[in-house]
C-alpha positions in Angstrom: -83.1 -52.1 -49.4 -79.9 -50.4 -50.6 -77.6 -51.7 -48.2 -74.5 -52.5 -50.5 -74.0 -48.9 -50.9 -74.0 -47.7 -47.2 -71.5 -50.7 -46.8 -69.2 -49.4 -49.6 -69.2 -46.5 -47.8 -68.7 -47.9 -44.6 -65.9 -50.2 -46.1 -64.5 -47.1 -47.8 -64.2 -44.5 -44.4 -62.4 -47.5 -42.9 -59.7 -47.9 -45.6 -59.4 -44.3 -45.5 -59.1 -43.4 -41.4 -56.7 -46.6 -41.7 -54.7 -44.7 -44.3 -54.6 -41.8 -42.4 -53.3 -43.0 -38.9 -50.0 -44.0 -40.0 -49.6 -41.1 -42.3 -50.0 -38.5 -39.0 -48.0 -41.1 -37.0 -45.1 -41.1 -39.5 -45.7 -36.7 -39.5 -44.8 -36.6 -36.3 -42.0 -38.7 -36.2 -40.3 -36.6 -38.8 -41.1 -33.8 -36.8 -39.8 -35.0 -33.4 -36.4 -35.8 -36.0 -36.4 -32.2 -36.8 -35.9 -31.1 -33.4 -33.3 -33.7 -32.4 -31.5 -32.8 -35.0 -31.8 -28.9 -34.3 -31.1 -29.6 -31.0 -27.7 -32.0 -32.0 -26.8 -29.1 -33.9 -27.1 -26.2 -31.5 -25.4 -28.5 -28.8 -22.1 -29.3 -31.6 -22.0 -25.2 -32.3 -21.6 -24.8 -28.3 -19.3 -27.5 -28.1 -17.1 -26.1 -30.9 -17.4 -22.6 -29.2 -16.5 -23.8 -26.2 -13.2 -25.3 -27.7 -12.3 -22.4 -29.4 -12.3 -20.3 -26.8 -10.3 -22.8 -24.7 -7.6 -22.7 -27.0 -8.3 -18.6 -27.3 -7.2 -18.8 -23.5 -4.3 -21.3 -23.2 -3.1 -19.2 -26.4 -3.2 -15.6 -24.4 -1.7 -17.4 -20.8 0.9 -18.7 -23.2 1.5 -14.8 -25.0 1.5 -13.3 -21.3 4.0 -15.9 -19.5 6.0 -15.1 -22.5 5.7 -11.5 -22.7 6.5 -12.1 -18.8 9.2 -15.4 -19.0 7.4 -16.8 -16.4 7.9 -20.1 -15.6 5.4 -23.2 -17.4 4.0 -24.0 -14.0 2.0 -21.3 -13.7 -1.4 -22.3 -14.9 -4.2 -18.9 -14.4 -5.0 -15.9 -14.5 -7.0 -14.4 -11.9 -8.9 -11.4 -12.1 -7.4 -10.0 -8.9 -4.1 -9.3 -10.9 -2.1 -12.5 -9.4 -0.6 -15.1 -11.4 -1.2 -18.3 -9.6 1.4 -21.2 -9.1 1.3 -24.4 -8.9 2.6 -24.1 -5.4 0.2 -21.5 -4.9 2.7 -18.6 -4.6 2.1 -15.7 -5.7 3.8 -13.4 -7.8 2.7 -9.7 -9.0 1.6 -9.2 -13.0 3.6 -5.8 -14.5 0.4 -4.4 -13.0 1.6 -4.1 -9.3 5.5 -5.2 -10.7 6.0 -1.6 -12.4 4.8 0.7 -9.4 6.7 -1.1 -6.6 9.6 -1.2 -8.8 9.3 2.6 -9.0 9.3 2.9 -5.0 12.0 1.0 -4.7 13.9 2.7 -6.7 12.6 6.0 -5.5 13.2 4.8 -1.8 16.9 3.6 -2.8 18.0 6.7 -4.8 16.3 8.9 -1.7 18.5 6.9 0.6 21.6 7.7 -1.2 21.0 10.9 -1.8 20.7 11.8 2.1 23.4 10.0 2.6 25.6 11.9 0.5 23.7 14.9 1.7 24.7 14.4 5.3 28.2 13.5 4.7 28.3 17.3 3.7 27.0 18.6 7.1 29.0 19.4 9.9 28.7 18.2 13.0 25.3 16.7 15.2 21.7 18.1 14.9 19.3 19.2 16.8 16.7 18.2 14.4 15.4 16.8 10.6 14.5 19.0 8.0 10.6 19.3 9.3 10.9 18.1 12.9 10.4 20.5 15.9 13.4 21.6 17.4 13.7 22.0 21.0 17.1 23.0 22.7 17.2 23.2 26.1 20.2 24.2 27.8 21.4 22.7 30.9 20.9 24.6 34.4 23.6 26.9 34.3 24.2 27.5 30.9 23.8 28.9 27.8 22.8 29.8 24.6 26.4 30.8 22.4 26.4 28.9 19.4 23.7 29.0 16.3 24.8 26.4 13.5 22.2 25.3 10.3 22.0 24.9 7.1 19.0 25.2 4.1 17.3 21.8 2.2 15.4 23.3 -0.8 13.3 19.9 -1.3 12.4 20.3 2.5 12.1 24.1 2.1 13.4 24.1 5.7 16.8 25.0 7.9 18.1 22.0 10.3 19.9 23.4 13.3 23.0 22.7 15.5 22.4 24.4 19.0 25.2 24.7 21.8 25.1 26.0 25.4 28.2 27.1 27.4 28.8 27.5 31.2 27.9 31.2 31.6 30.8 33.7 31.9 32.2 34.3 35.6 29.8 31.0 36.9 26.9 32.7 37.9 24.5 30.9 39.8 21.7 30.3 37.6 18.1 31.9 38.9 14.6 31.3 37.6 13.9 30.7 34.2 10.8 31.2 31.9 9.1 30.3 28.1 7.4 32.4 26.5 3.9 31.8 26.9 3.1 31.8 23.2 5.2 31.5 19.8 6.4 34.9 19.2 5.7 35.2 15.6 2.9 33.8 12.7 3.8 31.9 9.7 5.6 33.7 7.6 5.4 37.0 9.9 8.9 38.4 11.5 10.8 37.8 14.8 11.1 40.3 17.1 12.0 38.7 20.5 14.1 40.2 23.4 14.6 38.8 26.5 13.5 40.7 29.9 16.4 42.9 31.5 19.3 41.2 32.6 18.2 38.0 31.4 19.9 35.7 28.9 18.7 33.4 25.9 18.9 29.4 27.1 16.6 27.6 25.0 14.6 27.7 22.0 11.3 25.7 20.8 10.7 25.9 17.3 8.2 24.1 15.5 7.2 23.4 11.3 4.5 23.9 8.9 4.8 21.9 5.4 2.1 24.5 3.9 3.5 27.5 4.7 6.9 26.3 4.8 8.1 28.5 7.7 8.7 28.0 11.5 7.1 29.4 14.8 9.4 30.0 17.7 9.6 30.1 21.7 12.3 31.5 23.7 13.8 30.7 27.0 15.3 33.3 29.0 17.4 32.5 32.6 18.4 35.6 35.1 21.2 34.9 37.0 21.1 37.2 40.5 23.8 40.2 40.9 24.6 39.5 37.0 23.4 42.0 34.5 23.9 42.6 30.7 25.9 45.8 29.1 26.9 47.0 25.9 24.0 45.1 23.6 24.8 44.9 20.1 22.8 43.7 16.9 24.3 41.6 14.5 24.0 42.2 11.0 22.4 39.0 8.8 24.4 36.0 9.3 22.8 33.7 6.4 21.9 34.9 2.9 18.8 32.7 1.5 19.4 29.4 1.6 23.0 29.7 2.8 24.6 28.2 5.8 24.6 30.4 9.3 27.0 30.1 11.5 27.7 32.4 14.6 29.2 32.3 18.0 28.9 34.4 20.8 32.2 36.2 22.4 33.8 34.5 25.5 32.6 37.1 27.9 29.0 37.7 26.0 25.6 36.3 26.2 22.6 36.5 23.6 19.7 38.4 24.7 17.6 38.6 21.3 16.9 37.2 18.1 15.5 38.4 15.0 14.5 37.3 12.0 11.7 37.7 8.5 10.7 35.1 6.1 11.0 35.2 2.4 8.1 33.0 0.2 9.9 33.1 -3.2 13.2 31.4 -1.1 10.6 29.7 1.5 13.5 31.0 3.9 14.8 33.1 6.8 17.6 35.6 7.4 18.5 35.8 11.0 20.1 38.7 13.4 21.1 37.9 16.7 21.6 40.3 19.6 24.5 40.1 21.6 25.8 41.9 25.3 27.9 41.5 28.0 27.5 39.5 31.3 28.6 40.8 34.3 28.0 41.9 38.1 
């Protein structure tokens, strides 16, 4: 029987299967060290990234609280343009610093300038530069005096109205608006009161895009009285000068004209004047 063979053989696949384990074993356990140390290293490059890029950031906070001198308490940046304290107060980057810095300084210098405006003007108003104007005058009275003067920023006139007992004290009667304005923007006045009646108020109002005014008129009859000897003015104002006019002692306005001007963005006014009497 050849048996000595087949246990070579046998004796041989043993040596060999025990020579291979712990080579495979010892494989893998330089493999496993492959990826620990692939992982180390991936873990040490985010680690260093990380610090760099802290250090990036404290060096930018410290460039903007210089650029800024703000104070070493302040310790972020926040994306919703605030610079946080350690108080937690908050104070405005140059991003909101420089705009409200403007309007202040815009409000300040707009403040002084109608101030020194004003000091210029004569007298009480019956309205700002873009307000309506409404004069009413008192029963018994009125219309004699027309006062106002031009703003070119406002591209308007601001008014000074005054009413006077009417002459010989008539007893006032009934008095009436007119129903609509008399004129469109930029379109001419033409406005005359009804026989024997007299001018006693005026409603005007503004429009910023055409830069013109609308008007209503008041007229008052005063019974037994009646109005004589009517005359026209000629134009009290040139563009964008002062107008100034007052009615004789014994006269009344009756009428009122007036056309606009777009290059000036202004009006010239006439003013019709007559006698009151019984």
């Amino acid at each position: 029987m050849h048996k000595e063979p087949d246990a070579q053989i046998d004796k041989e696949k043993k040596t060999v299967e025990n020579y291979r384990k712990p080579t495979e074993k010892y494989m893998l356990n330089i493999k496993d060290i492959e990826e620990k140390k692939n992982r180390v290293s991936q873990m040490t490059k985010r680690s260093r990234n990380k610090k760099s890029n802290s250090q990036r950031d404290k060096h930018e906070d410290k460039d903007i609280r210089s650029t800024l001198s703000l104070p070493a308490a302040i310790q972020d940046v926040s994306h919703a343009g605030f610079l946080q304290l350690s108080p937690n107060e908050p104070i405005m980057t140059m991003k909101f610093l420089l705009p409200m810095a403007l309007l202040v300084l815009a409000v300040g210098l707009n403040t002084a300038w109608a101030q020194d405006w004003d000091q210029g003007l004569r007298g009480d108003y019956d309205h700002y530069y873009g307000d309506r104007l409404k004069k009413v005058c008192p029963q018994g009275e009125v219309l004699s005096d027309v006062y106002s003067v031009h703003n070119i920023l406002y591209q308007d006139r601001r008014s000074r109205l005054t009413c006077r007992p009417v002459p010989s004290g008539a007893a006032p009667g009934n008095c009436t608006w007119t129903r609509r304005y008399v004129n469109e923007w930029d379109g001419p006045v033409l406005f005359m009161c009804p026989a024997n009646k007299v001018l006693a108020g005026i409603d005007s109002k503004f429009d910023f895009g055409g830069s013109d005014r609308r008007f209503k008129f008041r007229c008052c009859e005063y019974p037994g009285y009646k109005t004589s000897e009517c005359k026209i003015t000629g134009y009290l104002n040139d563009w964008q000068d002062e107008m100034s006019y007052s009615a004789s002692n014994d006269a009344v306005l009756t009428g009122w004209f007036s056309y606009h001007d777009n290059g000036f963005e202004d009006r010239r006014h006439k003013l019709v004047e007559c006698l009151f009497s019984e």
